[in-house]
SEKOL-781085 format. One line per field, with one value per residue (C-alpha): residue number from 1; residue in three letters; x, y, z. Coordinates in steps of 0.25 Angstrom, whole numbers, always signed. Example, Ala and Ser with C-alpha at 12.3 -4.5 7.8 and 13.67 -1.06 7.14 Angstrom:
BEGIN
num	[1,2]
residu	[ALA,SER]
u	[+49,+55]
v	[-18,-4]
w	[+31,+29]
REM end
This chain:
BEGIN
num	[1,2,3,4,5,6,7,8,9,10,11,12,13,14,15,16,17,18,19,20,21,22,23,24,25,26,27,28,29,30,31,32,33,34,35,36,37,38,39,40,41,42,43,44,45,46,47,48,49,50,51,52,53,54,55,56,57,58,59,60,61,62,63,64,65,66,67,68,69,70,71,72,73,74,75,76,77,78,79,80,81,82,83]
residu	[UNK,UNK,UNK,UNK,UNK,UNK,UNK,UNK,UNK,UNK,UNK,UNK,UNK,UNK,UNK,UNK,UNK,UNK,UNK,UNK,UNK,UNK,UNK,UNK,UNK,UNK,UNK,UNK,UNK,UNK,UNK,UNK,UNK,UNK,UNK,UNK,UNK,UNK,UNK,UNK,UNK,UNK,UNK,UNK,UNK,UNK,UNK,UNK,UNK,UNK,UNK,UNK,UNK,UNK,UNK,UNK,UNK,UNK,UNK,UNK,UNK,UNK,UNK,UNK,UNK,UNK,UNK,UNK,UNK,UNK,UNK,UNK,UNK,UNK,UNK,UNK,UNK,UNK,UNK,UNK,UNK,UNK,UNK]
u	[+47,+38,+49,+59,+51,+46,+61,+68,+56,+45,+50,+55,+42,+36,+44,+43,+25,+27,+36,+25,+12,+20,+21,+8,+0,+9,+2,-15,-23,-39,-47,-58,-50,-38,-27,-16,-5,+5,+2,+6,-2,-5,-21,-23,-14,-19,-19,-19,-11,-16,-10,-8,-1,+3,-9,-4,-14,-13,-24,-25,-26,-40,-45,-38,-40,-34,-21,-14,-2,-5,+4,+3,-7,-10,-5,-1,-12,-5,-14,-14,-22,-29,-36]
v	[+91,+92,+98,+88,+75,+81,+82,+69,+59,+62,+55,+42,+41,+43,+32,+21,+25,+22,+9,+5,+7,-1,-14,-13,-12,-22,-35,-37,-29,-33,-24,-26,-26,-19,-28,-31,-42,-31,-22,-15,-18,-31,-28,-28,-38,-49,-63,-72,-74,-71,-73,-64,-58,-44,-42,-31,-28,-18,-8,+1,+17,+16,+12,+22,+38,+47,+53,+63,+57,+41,+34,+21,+14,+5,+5,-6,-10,-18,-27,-41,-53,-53,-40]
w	[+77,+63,+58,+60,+57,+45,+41,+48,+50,+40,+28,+38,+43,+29,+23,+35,+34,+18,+21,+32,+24,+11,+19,+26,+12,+6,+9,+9,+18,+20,+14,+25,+38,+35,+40,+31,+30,+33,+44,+55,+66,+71,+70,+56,+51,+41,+51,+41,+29,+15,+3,-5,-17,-26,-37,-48,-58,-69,-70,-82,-82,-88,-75,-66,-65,-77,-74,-83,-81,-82,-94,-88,-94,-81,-67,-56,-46,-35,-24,-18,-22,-9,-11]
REM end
């Protein structure tokens, strides 16, 4: 049976978790409680309805670990105003 969902089913499966997990952490999620505006069970969803919106910021490579391989002189942080 491994065998055969490792094959037919695995990547399916893997596919429909990565879709899942993207929707859920796409809206805000309290840092204290752990509900989110998008979730799947009803016990941690946000009640009540924030307003919110994408923050992009641009932070340079000084400030992040030294790779070998880094030409990009800054990379894209992505959050949402409510954190």
């Amino acid at each position: 049976m491994y065998g055969y969902l490792r094959k037919h089913v695995a990547r399916a499966l893997f596919m429909l978790y990565k879709a899942i997990k993207h929707q859920t952490e796409k809206g805000p999620v309290d840092a204290v409680t752990c509900d989110a505006r998008y979730a799947l069970s009803e016990d941690r969803l946000l009640r009540e309805n924030t307003e919110y919106r994408p923050l992009v910021r641009l932070m340079p490579n000084s400030h992040l670990r030294r790779r070998r391989d880094s030409t990009v002189e800054s990379r894209q942080l992505v959050g949402v105003n409510w954190d």
